[in-house]
C-alpha positions as CSV (number, residue, x, y, z in Angstrom):
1,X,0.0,0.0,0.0
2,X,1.0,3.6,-0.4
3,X,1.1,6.4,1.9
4,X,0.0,6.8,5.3
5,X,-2.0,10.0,5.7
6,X,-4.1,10.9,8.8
7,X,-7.1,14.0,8.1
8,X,-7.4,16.5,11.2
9,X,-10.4,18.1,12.1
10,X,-12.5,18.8,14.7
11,X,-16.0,17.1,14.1
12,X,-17.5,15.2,11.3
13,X,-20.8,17.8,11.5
14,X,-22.3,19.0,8.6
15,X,-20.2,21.4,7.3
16,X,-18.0,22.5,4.0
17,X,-14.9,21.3,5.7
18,X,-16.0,18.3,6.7
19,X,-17.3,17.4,3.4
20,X,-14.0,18.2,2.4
21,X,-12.0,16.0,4.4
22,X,-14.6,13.2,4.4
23,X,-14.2,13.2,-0.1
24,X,-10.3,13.7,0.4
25,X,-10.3,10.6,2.5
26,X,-12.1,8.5,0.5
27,X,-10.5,9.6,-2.3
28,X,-7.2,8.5,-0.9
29,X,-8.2,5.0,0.5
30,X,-7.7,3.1,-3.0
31,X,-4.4,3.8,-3.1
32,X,-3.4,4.8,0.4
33,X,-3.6,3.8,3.7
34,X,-6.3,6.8,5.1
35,X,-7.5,7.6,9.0
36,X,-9.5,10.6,10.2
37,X,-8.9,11.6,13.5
38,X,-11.6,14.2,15.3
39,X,-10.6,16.0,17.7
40,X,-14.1,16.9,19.3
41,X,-16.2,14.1,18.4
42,X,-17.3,11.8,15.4
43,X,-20.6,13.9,13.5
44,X,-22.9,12.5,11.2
45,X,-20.8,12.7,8.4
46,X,-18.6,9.8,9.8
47,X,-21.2,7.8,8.1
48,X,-20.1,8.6,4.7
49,X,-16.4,7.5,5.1
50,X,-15.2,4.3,3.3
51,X,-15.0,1.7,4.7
52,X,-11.1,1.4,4.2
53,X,-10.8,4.6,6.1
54,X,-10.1,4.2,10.1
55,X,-12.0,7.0,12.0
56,X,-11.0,7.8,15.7
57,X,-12.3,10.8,18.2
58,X,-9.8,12.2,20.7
59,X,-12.7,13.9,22.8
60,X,-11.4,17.1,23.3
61,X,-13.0,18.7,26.1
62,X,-14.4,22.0,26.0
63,X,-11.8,24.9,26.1
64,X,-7.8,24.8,25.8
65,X,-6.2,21.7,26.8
66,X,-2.4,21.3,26.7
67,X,-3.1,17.0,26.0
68,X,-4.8,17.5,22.9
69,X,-1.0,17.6,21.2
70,X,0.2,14.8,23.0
71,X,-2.3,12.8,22.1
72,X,-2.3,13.7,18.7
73,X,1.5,13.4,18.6
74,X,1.2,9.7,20.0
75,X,-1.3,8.7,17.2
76,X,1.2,10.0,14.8
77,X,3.9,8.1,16.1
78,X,1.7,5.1,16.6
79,X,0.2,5.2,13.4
80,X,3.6,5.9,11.3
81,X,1.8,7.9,9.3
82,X,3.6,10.1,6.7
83,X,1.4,12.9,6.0
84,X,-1.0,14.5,8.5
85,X,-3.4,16.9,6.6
86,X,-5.6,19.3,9.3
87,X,-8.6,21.2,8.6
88,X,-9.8,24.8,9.7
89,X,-8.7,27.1,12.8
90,X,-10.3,24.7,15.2
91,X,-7.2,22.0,15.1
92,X,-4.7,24.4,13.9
93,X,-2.8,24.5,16.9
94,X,-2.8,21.0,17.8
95,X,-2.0,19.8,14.1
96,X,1.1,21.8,14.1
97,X,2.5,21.1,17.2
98,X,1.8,18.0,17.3
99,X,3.7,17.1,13.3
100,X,6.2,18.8,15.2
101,X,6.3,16.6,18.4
102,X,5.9,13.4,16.1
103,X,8.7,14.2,13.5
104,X,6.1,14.3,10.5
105,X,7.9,14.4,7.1
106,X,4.7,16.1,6.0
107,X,2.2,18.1,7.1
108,X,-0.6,19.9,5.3
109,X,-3.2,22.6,6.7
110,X,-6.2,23.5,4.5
111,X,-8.2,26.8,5.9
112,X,-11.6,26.4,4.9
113,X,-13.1,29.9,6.3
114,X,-12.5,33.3,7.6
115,X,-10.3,33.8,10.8
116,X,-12.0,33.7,14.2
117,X,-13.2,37.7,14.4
118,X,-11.4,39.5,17.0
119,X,-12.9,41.2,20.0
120,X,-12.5,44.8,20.4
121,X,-12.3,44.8,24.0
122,X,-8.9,45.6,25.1
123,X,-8.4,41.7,26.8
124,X,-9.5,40.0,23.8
125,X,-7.2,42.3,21.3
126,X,-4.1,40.8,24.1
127,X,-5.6,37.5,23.4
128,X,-5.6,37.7,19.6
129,X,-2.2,38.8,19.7
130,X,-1.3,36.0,21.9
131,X,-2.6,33.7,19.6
132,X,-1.4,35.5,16.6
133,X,1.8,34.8,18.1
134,X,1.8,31.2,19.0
135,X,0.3,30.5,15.7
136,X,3.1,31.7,13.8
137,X,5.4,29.7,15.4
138,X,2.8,26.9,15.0
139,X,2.8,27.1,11.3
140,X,6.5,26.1,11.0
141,X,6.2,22.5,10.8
142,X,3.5,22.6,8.0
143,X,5.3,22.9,4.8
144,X,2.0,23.8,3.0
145,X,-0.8,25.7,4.3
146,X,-3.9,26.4,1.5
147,X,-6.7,28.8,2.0
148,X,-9.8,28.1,0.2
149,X,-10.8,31.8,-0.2
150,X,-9.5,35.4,0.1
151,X,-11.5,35.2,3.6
C-alpha cells in the first residue's frame, strides 16, 4: 500500500470542511492507507467515510487543553503515518504542534473559512495577539498551508 495519511479536524458535523476531508479521505483510500482523526467528536458525516478509512475521536473537552498535542502526537507516532493533513482554525494548533512533536515528514493545513473575528475589548485584542503569536510559530512544521478563499 502507499502512503499513510491521517485527516485532522474537529468534528465530522455537517459542514463545507467536513465534506471536504470526508471526499479527500475516501478519495485516498484506494491507493493509500487513510484515517481521520476528530478532535471533538465523530458527526454525522462519519457515516459517509469508506469503509477502508479508520476514523477515531480524541474527545477534546471544551476549552484549551495542553493534551490535545500529546495525544495527537502519539497517534502519529503510533500510526507511522507520513502525512498529517488538518482542517480549519479549530485544530490548527494541535496539528502543528503536534507534526512537530511526532517528526512528521509532511504536514498539510487547509483553511476552509475566515479567521476567528477579534474582540475589540482591550483583553481580547491581548488574546488575539497572543494567539497570533503562537500561531506563527505553530505554522513552521506545515510545509503547506492552503486557504480556500481570500477570507
Amino acid at each position: 500500500m502507499g502512503l499513510r495519511i491521517l485527516h485532522v479536524i474537529d468534528t465530522l458535523e455537517f459542514g463545507g470542511a467536513e465534506k471536504v476531508a470526508v471526499s479527500l479521505a475516501n478519495g485516498a483510500a484506494e491507493q493509500h492507507e487513510v484515517a481521520v482523526c476528530t478532535l471533538s467528536g465523530p458527526g454525522a458525516l462519519a457515516a459517509e467515510l469508506d469503509s477502508r478509512v479508520r476514523s477515531f475521536s480524541l474527545q477534546r473537552p471544551s476549552g484549551t487543553s495542553l493534551r490535545v498535542p500529546l495525544q495527537l502526537a502519539q497517534q502519529l507516532r503510533d500510526g507511522r503515518y507520513d502525512i498529517v493533513h488538518g482542517h480549519n482554525w479549530s485544530v490548527f494548533l494541535e496539528t502543528g504542534i503536534a507534526a512537530s512533536l511526532a517528526g512528521i515528514a509532511c504536514a498539510l493545513h487547509t483553511i476552509h473559512g475566515p479567521y476567528p473575528p477579534p474582540g475589540t475589548r482591550w483583553p481580547q485584542a491581548i488574546r488575539r495577539e497572543c494567539r497570533r503569536w503562537v500561531e506563527r510559530r505553530a505554522s513552521r512544521p506545515f510545509h503547506r498551508i492552503v486557504c480556500v478563499s481570500d477570507a
